[in-house]
N, C-alpha and C positions, 0 to 999 in steps of 0.2 A: 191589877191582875186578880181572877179569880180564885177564890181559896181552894175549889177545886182544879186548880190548873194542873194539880200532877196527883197520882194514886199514891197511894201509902206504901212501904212495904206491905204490909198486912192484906188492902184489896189485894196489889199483885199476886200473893197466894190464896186469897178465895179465888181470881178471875180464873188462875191457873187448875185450883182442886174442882172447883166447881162448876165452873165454865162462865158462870156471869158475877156481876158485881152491880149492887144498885144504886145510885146514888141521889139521894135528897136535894132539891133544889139546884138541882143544874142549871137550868135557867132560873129567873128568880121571876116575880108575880107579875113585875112591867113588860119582861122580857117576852114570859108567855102569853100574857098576854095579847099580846100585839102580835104576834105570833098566829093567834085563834083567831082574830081580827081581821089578819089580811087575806087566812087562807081562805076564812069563812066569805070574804069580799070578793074572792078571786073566781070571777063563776068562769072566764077562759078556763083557769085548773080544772073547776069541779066538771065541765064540761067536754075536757079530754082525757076522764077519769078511766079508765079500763074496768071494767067487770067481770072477775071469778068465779062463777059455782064453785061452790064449796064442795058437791056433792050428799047435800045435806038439804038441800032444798032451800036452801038461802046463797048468797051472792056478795065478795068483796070487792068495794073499790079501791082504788088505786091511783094513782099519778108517780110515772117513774120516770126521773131527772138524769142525767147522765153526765152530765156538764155543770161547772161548778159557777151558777150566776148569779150576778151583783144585786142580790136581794138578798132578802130575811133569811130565806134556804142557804143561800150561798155562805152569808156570814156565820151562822152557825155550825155549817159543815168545815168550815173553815176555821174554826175561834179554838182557842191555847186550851178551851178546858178540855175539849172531846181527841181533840188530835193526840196533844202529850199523852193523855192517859193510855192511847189506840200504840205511841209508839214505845210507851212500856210493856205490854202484855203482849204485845208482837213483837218486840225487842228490835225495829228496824224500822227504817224512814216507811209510814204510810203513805198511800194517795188516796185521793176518792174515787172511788168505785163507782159509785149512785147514791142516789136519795130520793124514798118515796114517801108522798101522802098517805098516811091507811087514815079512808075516809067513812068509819063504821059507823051508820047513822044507828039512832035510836029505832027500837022494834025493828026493821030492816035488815042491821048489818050481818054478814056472812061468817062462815069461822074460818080460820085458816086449819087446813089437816095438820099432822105431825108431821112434821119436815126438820132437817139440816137444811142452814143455805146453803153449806158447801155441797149439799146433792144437788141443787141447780147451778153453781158457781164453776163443779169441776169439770162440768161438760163446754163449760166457753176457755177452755185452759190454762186453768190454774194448776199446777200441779203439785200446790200443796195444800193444808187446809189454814194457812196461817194469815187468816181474815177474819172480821169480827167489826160487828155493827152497835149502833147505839141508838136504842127506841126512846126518844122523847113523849112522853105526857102531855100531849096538847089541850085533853080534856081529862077531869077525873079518872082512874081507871081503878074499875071493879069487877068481881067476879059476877057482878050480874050485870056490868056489859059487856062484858067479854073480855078480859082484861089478857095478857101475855102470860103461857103456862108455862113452865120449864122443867126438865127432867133435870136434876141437878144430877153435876158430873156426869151426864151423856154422852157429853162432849169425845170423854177419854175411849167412848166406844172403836170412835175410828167412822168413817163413810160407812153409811147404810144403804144399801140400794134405794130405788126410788123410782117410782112408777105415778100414773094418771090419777089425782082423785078426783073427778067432775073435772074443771078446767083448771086446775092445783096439778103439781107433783108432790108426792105424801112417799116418807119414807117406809118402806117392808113393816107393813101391819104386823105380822107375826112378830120382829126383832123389837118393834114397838110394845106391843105386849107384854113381851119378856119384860121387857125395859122398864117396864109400869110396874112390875110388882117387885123387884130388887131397887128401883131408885125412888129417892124422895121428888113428889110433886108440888110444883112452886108454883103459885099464883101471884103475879107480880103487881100486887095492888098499890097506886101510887096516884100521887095528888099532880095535879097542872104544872109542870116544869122538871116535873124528879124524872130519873132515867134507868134504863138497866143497859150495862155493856154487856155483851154477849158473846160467845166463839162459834166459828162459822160453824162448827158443828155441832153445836149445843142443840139436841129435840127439842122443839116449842111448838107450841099450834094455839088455839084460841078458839072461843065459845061461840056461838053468831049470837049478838046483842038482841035479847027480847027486854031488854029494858026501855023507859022513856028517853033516858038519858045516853047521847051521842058518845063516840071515844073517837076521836081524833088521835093519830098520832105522826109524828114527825120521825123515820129512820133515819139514820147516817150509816153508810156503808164504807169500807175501807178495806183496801189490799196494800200487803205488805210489797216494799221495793223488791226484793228477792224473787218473790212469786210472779212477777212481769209475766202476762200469759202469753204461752208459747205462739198464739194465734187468735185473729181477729174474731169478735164476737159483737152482739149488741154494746157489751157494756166494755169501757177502755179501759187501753194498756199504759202501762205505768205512765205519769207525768207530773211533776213536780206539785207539791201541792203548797201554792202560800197561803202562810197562817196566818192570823188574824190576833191580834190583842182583845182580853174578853169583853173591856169595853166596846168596842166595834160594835158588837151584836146589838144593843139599843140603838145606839147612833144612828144605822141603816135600817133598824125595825120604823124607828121615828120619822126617818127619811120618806120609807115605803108607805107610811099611813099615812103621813102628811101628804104624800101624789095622789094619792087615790081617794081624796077626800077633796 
């Protein structure tokens, strides 16, 4: 069992005051690896990748999973370290939501605007905001490739409206603003495996990548049992989510490079 298999008291009250928590070595060097490996192998993925304007004159890609499958993605979203900690800070049995690729290449990649997910979460009927995701580190992540920004304690603001930016929804520019000069800005620089949890409503956005160097990252998405959306949407409604022992996650990375090789 993974040392991070559960949060401390102590994250529990950062995730809660601040809205995220970041954690070192989530996956550890084999795991990510093999990780960077198969998505980088998987040109089906990179080839049903979705494309964003920014509205900035660059473009994100994307791959978004809906279904929880017996791969790399699958076991991860599934494994003791990410879930426990998702049903302490929700305080209630999670399930999986989704899980996307951000496939922000070098010089190329797009920014993401300032957004809450719960601004696009609460239009498919959620009716609370008690969801919260986990950004894995597939590649380096830096402020000069764009790495994850965060308004720390945003969160507490509550739903921000939220309108078009380029092919993005981006939350109310002005309330944004405000936000930027009373709250602290977090640049979530992190090495190959480390993670940040997040709350659905936490502000974040991101740089578009003029660097040489690629950022990959792996999401996991999660809604609480309670929040069971009142109505069908793209992304599903409550279903039991089995967990996985954190061993598993190499096991089935090992498995998946071993077929495709």
């Amino acid at each position: 069992m993974s040392a991070h298999c559960a949060f401390t008291a102590s994250q529990i009250a950062d995730f809660h005051r601040d809205g995220f928590v970041i954690v070192e070595g989530l996956l550890n060097a084999d795991e990510v690896g093999l990780l960077g490996k198969i998505a980088r192998a998987d040109h089906q993925m990179q080839q049903s990748a979705a494309s964003r304007a920014d509205g900035e004159g660059g473009a994100i890609r994307l791959v978004v999973e809906n279904t929880v499958t017996d791969d790399i993605y699958g076991a991860i979203v599934r494994s003791q370290r990410i879930v426990q900690p998702m049903e302490q800070v929700l305080a209630d049995e999670v399930y999986h939501y989704h899980h996307k690729m951000i496939l922000k290449e070098a010089l190329t990649g797009g920014a993401w605007a300032w957004h809450q997910d719960y601004g696009y979460w609460y239009n498919n009927g959620c009716l609370f905001p008690d969801m919260a995701s986990c950004l894995i580190a597939v590649d380096r992540a830096t402020r000069e490739n764009g790495c994850l920004q965060v308004l720390k304690g945003s969160h507490l603001m509550g739903r921000l409206e939220h309108g078009k930016v380029g092919d993005q929804t981006g939350a109310d520019p002005e309330r944004v603003a405000a936000a930027c000069q009373r709250m602290e800005l977090v640049y979530c620089e992190m090495e190959p495996g480390s993670a940040v949890f997040f709350h659905g409503n936490l502000l974040h956005r991101s740089d578009q990548n003029k660097s040489p160097n690629p950022r990959w990252a792996l999401i996991c998405c999660y809604n609480s049992k309670h929040n069971d959306p009142y109505k069908e949407s793209k992304h599903p409604r409550y279903t039991p989510l089995e967990k996985l022992a954190d061993e598993k996650v190499l096991e089935i990375a090992q498995r998946d490079w071993a077929r495709s090789n």
